[in-house]
N, C-alpha and C positions, 0 to 999 in steps of 0.2 A: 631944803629949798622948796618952795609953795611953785603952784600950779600959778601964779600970778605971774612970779618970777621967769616964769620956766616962758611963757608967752611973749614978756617983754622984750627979753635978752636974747630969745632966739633958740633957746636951746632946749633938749629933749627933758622928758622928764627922768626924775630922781630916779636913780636904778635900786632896785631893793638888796639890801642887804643879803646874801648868800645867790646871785642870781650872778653869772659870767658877765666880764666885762666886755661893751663893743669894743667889733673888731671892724674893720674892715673890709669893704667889698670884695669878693674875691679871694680870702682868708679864712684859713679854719681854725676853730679857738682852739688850745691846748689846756690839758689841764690846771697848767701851772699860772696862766691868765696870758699867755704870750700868743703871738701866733703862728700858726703851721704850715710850714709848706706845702703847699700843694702841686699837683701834677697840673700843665695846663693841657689840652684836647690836645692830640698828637702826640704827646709826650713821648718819649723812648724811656723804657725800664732798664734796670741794667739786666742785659742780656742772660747774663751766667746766673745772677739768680733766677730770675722767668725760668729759662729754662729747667732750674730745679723745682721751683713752687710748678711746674708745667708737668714733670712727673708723676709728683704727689698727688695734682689733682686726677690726673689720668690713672694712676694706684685708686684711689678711691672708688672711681666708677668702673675701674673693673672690678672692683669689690663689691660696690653693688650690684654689679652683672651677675656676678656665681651667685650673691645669696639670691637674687632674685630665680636662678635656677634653682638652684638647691630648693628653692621653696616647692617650685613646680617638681620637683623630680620626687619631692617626700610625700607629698599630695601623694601623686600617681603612685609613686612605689607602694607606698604605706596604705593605702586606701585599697588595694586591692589584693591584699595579704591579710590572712588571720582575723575576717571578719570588718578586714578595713578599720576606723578611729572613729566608728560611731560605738558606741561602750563607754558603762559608767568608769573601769577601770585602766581605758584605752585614752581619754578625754585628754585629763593629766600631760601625757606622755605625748600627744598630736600636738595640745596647746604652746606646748614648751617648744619645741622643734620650729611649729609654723610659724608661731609669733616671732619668735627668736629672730629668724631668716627673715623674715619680711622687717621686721626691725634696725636690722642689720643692714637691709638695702637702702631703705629710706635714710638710716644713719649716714650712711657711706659716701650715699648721694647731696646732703645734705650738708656736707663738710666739705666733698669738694667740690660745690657751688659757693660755697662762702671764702674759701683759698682761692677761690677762682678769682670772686670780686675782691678781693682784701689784697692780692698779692698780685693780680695782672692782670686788673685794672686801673686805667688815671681815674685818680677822687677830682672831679672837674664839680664845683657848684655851681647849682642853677638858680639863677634869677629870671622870671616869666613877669612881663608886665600884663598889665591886665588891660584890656579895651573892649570896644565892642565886638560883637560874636562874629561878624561878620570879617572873612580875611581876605585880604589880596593876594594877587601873584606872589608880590616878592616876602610874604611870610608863608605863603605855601611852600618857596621854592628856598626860604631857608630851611622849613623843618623837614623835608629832603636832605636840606646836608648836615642838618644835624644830626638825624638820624642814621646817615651815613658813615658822618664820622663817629655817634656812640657805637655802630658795628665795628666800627674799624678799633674805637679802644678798647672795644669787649675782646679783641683778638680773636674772633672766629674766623674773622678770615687768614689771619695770618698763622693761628696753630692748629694745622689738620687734625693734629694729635688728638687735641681737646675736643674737637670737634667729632671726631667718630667716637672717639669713647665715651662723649655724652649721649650719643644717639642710641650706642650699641647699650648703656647703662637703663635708657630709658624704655628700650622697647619693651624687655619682659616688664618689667612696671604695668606698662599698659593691657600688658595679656593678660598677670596673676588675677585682676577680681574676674576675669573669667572662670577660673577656676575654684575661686570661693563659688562662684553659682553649684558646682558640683555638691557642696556640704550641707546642699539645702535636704539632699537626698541621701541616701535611697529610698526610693518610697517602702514603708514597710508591705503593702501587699494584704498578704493573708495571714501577716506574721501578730498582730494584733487581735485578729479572731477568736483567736484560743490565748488560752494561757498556759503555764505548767502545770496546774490542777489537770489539765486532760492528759499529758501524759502521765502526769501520777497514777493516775485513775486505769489508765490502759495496763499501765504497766502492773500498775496492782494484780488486775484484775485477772491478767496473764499469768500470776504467779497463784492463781488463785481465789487471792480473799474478797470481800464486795466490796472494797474502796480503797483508797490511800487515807492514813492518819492525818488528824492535824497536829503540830506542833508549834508550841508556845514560840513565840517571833523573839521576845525580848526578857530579859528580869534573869531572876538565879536558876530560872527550871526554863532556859532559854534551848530551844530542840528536845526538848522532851516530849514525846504523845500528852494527849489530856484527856482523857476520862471524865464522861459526862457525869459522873457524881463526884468529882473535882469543881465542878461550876454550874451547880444546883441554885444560886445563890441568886434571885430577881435584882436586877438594876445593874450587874457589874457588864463591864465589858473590857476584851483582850482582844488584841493580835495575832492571828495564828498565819500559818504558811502551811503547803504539804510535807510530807513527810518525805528527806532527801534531797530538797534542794539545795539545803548545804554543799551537798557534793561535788555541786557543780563544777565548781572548780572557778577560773577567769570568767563564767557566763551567769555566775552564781547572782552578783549585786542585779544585774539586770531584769532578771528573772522573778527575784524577791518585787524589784520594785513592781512587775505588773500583777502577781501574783497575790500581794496582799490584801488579809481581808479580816472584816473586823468581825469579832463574835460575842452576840449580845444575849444575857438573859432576860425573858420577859414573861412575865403571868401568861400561861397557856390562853384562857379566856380574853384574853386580850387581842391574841393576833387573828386579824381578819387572813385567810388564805387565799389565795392566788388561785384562778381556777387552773388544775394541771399540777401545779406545785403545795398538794394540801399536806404532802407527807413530806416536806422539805425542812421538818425544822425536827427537833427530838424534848420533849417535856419542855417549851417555851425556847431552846435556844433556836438562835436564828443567824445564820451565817451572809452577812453581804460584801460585795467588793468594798476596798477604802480606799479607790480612786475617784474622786468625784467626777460626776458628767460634765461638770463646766469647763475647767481648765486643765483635771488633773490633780489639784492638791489633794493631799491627803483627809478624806474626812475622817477625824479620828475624834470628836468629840463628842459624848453624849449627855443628855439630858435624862436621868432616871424621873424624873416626875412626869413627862408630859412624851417620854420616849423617841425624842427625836434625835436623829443625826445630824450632827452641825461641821458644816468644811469653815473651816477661820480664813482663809483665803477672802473671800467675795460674799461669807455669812450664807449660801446655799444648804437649806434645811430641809431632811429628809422625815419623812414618817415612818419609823421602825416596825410598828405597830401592821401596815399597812403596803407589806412590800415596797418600803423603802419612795415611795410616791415622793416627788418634790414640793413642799405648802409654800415653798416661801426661798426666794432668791434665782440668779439669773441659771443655773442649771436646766436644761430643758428635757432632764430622762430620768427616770427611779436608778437607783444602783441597783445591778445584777445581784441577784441570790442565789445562793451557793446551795446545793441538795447537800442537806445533812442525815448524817444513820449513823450507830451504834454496831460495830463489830460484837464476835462473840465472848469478847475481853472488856466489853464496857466501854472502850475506847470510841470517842467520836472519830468519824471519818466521811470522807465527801465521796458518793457515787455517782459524779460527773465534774465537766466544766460550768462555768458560768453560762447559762441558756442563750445570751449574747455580750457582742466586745463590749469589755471595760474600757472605762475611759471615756473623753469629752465626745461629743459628734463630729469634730472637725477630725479626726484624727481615720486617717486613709485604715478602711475596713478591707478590702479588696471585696 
């Protein structure tokens, strides 16, 4: 039928292919092309069902009320036990729980809001005509009753039931990101200032000998000491950690991660010294942290021709050569360098901590 036709005769246009048939004002279409009864405003439910879909829904939001406790109770519980759920091996095990609970709430609540409307609610459709912005009394003083009457078919007024266990469902809701604010913390303090190198080092030192060993981080000779005529060899560089903290036990991953540091060889006549720090390296090796100052990432790449340290993160390039100076990218500190010496086994080992905190500037120093 043409758009000609459809003018002269009066009638709508052509309806497309795969698109519902008109219905009727006041009618809701059904799958099948026919149409659906609807509830009209005021409508009465049948009773004995409401009453059970009236349940259900109140089961829901007290289901969301406990996980939304449970949430708050594992926060508080958990957090203030066994070093609290900040930990790289603690993370895991908080994320699971909190997410879970707080999932579970929003789920809970989210299903018996939708049995609420689907089952004790009237389906009333709306038709809104359109006119000018400006209204009169008697369209003010309708949408007063209609507004009245969509309370009255939401049933809040007439099921308490629904009605306090949605409030009682909602309040923790609106407490929990209070207590996300607490994950922002603890602030670390003075716990950033040192690393494990200084107790290494103390403890050594207590027992003894002038330093704590390094041991290889990663590969087949992974905790093993290293021997400076083991990596005599210009351009290479490795990972090393102190000697022991393996042992840590649960405090182990965390520890490694502030404590790592990369270790480079380089032609003796090359390295400019530090004033203070001129005996900090042993026949060209040179020990620096492999946290970079920007964000954190790991700098762990090197350049053997031109000697620089490179973080792949944000491309922040260090000058190895040069106690570790920034030439180039948004890092605004040298990385810390680690004091190197030679026990009387040959063995390299560190005779302090890093001179200051690793890591970015933002990160709380105390």
């Amino acid at each position: 039928m043409s758009d000609e036709t459809n003018e002269t005769t009066g009638a709508g246009p052509e309806r497309v292919i795969g698109t519902p048939p008109p219905v009727k004002s006041g009618a809701l279409p059904t799958p099948g092309g026919g149409e659906a009864e609807v509830f009209k405003p005021g409508a009465e439910l049948d009773e004995r069902k409401a009453k059970k879909a009236e349940r259900i829904v109140a089961l829901c939001f007290l289901l969301a009320f406990a996980a939304s406790v449970g949430f708050m109770v594992y926060f508080i519980g958990w957090s203030g036990r066994n070093g609290g759920m900040h930990g790289l091996e603690r993370a895991r095990e908080s994320n699971l729980w909190l997410g879970g609970l707080m999932t579970l709430s929003f789920l809970a609540m989210g299903v018996g809001v939708t049995l609420w409307m689907r089952r004790l609610m009237t389906s009333v459709p709306i038709e809104q005509a359109r006119y000018d912005m400006a209204t009169d009394d008697d369209v003010r003083s309708s949408l007063a009753a209609d507004i009245k009457q969509g309370a009255l078919d939401s049933g809040l007024g007439k099921r308490p039931l629904l009605r306090r266990t949605l409030l009682l469902a909602a309040a923790p809701l609106g407490l929990a990101p209070l207590f996300l604010l607490r994950d922002l913390g603890p602030l670390p303090e003075k716990r950033l200032r040192h690393t494990y190198w200084a107790k290494a080092v103390a403890k050594a030192k207590a027992a003894g000998k002038p330093g704590v060993r390094l041991v290889v981080d990663s590969g087949p000779e992974a905790s093993a000491p290293l021997k400076a005529a083991d990596f005599n060899t210009p351009g290479g560089m490795i990972t090393v950690l102190p000697e022991g903290i393996y042992d840590l036990g649960h405090d182990a991953l965390t520890q490694i991660a502030k404590a790592s540091t990369i270790l480079i060889n380089i032609e003796p006549d090359k390295i400019k010294p530090i004033k203070g720090q001129e005996n900090w390296t042993v026949n060209g090796i040179i020990a620096y942290s492999k946290i970079c100052t920007h964000v954190g990432c790991p700098a762990a790449l090197y350049e053997q021709t031109t000697h620089h340290i490179l973080c792949p993160c944000h491309q922040s390039t260090f000058d190895a050569t040069d106690g570790a100076k920034v030439i180039f990218g948004p890092a605004a500190r040298p990385l810390p360098q680690l004091p190197l010496a030679v026990d009387e086994e040959g063995y390299l080992i560190a005779t302090g901590d890093f001179p200051e905190p690793i890591g970015p500037s933002y990160w709380e120093r105390g």
